[in-house]
C-alpha positions, -999 to 999 in steps of 0.1 A, spaced: -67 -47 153 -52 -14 142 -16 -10 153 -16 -48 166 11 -59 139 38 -27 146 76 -33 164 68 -15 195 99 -8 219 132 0 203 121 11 174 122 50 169 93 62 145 87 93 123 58 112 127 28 95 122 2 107 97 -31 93 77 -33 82 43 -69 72 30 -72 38 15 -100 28 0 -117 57 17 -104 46 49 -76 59 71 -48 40 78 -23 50 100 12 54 87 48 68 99 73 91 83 98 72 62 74 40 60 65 27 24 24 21 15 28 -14 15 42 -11 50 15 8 61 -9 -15 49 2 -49 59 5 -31 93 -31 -22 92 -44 -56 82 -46 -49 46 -34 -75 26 -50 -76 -8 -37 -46 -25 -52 -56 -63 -68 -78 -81 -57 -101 -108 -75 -107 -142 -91 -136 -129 -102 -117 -98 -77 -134 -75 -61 -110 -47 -30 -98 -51 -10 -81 -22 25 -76 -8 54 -109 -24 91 -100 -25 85 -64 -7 116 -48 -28 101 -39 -61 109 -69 -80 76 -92 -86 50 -61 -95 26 -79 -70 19 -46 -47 6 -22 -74 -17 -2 -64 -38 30 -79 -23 64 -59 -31 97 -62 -54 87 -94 -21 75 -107 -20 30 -111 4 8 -111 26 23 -83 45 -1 -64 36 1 -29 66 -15 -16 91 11 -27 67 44 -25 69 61 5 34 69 24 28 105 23 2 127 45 -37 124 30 -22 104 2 -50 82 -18 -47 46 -21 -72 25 -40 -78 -17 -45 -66 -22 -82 -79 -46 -109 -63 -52 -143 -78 -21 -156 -47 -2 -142 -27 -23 -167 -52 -11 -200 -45 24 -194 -12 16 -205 7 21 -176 28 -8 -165 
């Protein structure tokens, strides 16, 4: 399915790298955000709620909060306005992120 969901054609790409998500790789390209990546990938629950609903990608412009995600150790990072980077690490979030006191 990987690479399924991607404009192919006109479209002129960045390099393409790997960032691990969940300990799995998921393609990614140079100036695309994580969500992006993602959603691309067939990953569309990106955290959990407190009731353990899934949560993934809403208004894709940093608005709603939806998209958080744990990166680089770090939670709460919106994934649709953080560029993917090379070997980045992505994790599945619960509400725990939001205990930490990181909103």
């Amino acid at each position: 399915m990987q690479g399924r969901r991607r404009i192919a054609g006109a479209v002129k790409r960045g390099d393409a790298f790997q960032i691990v998500v969940d300990g799995r790789p998921i393609d990614a390209y140079e100036g695309e955000t994580i969500a992006a990546a993602l959603v691309a990938s067939g990953v569309t629950t990106f955290r959990y709620g407190p009731d353990g609903s899934p949560r993934g990608l809403f208004c894709g412009m940093g608005i709603c909060f939806e998209c958080r995600m744990t990166v680089n150790g770090i939670p709460n990072v919106q994934t649709c306005i953080t560029r993917a980077e090379p070997g980045m690490l992505v994790e599945t979030q619960s509400e725990e992120g939001l205990a930490r006191g990181n909103s």
